[in-house]
N, C-alpha and C positions, 0 to 999 in steps of 0.2 A: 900582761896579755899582749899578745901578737895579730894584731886585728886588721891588715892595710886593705881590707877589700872596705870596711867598716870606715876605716879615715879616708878611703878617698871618698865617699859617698855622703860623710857626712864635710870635712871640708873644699872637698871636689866641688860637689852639687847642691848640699844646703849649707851655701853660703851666704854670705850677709845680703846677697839682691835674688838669692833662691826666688821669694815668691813674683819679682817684677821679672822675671825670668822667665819661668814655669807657670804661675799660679793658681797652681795645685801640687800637693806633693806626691800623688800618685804617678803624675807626669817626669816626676824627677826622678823616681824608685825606675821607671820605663827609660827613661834616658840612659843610666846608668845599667841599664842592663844590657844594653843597644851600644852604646859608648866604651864598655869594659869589659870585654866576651872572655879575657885572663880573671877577671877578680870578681864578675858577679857567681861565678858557681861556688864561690868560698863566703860569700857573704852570709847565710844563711847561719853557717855553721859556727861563723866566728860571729853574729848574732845573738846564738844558743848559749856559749859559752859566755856570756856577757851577762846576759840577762840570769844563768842559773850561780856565776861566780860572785858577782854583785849584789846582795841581798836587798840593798833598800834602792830605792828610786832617786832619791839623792846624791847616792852613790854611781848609777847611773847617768843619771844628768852631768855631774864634775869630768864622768869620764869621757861622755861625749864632747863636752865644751874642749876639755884639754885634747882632745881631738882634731879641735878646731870646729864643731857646730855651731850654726848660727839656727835651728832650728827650736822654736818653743810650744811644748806638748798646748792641747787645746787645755782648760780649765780642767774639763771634765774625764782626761785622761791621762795617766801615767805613761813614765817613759820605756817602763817597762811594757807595755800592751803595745806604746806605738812602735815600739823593735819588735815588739813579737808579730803583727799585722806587717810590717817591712818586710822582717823573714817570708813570712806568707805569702806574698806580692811576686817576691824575687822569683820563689820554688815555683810560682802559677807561670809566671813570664818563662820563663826559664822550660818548663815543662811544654809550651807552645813555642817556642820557638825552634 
């Protein structure tokens, strides 16, 4: 997969001091969309494609990391929901600005 709106956001912006940085990741999805006006309108979509090409959440997570993420889903949520609630963010940001 072809994803650089995807790498740079997850090793751009959630990177290893993301949260001493940000300290929220909603902060960092708003950065990044503010910071990247070429790559957040493509985020979404190569999101989409991630989340439906990838079947399990495992497989998810390895593709993030080998991405370069330093981000870890809360307990109670997969990493498929937290890409799909990102996608969501980006289109609302996006769609107001």
């Amino acid at each position: 997969m072809n994803t650089p709106a995807l790498r740079k956001l997850v090793d751009g912006y959630f990177h290893q001091d993301w949260y001493a940085v940000y300290g929220d990741e909603s902060l960092v999805v708003q950065d990044f969309v503010d910071g990247e006006p070429d790559l957040a309108p493509l985020l979404a979509e190569e999101i989409r494609e991630v989340v439906t090409t990838l079947t399990g959440d495992v497989d998810i997570r390895d593709y993030l990391l080998g991405l370069g993420s330093c981000y870890t889903v809360a307990p109670d949520t997969t990493y498929r929901e937290w890409l799909t609630e990102v996608a969501k963010r980006i289109e609302e940001y996006l769609a107001h600005s």
